[in-house]
C-alpha positions in Angstrom: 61.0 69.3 50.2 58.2 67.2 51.9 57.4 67.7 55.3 57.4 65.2 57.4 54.9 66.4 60.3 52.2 66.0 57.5 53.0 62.8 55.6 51.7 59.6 56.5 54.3 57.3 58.2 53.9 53.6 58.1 49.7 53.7 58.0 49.9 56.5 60.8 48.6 60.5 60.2 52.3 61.0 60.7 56.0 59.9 62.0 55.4 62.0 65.7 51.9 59.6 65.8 53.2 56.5 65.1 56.2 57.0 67.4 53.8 58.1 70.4 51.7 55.3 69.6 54.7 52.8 69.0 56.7 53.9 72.2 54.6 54.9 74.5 50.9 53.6 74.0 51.5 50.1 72.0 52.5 48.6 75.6 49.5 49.4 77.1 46.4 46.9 77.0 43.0 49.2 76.8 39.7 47.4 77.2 37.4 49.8 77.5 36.9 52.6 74.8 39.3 56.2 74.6 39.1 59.6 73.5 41.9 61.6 71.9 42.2 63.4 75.6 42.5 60.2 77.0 45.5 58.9 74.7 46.9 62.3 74.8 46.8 62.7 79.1 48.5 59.0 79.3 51.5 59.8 76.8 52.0 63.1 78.2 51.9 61.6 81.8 54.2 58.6 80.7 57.0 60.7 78.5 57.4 63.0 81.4 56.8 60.1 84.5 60.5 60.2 85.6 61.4 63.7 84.0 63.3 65.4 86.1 64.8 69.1 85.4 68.6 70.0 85.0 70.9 72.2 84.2 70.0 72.2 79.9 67.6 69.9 80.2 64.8 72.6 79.7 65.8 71.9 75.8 64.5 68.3 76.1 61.0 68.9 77.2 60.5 72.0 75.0 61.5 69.8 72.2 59.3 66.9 73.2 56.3 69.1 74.2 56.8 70.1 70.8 56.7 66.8 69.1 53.6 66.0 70.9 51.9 69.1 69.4 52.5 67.1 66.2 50.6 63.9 67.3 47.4 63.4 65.9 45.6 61.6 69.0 42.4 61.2 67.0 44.2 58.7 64.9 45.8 56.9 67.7 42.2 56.9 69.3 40.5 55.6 66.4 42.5 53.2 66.3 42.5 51.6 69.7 38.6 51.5 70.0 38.5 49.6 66.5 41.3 47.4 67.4 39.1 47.1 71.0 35.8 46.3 69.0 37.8 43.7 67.1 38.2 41.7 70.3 34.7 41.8 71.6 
């Protein structure tokens, strides 16, 4: 069985990076250059803006701290400062 955390998905490292990048970061207009921390502290800040804790719902952030563990920011990174070098 192939596992999916490491296989390429759709010209991304893999699926949790091109969903971050796709549902979270895609939105975003960046004009000056990123780092992997940089890509990394805006998701985080804008998966868990309006989080708020319930009964259960300790579940859903485990499982979505988890998925970000997953995301290669490098890629996403990379990608945004050629995309940004395109432009200029």
């Amino acid at each position: 069985m192939e596992n999916n955390t490491t296989k390429r998905y759709r010209g991304w490292s893999n699926y949790a990076t091109f969903r971050v990048f796709h549902d979270v970061l895609s939105s975003f207009d960046f004009d000056d250059k990123v780092s992997a921390e940089d890509v990394r502290k805006i998701a985080l800040q804008n998966i868990f803006l309006d989080y708020e804790m319930k009964n259960g719902s300790h579940r859903v952030e485990e499982y979505a701290r988890i998925m970000m563990d997953l995301v290669d920011f490098d890629d996403i990174a990379e990608t945004i400062n050629a995309d940004i070098k395109n432009i200029k």
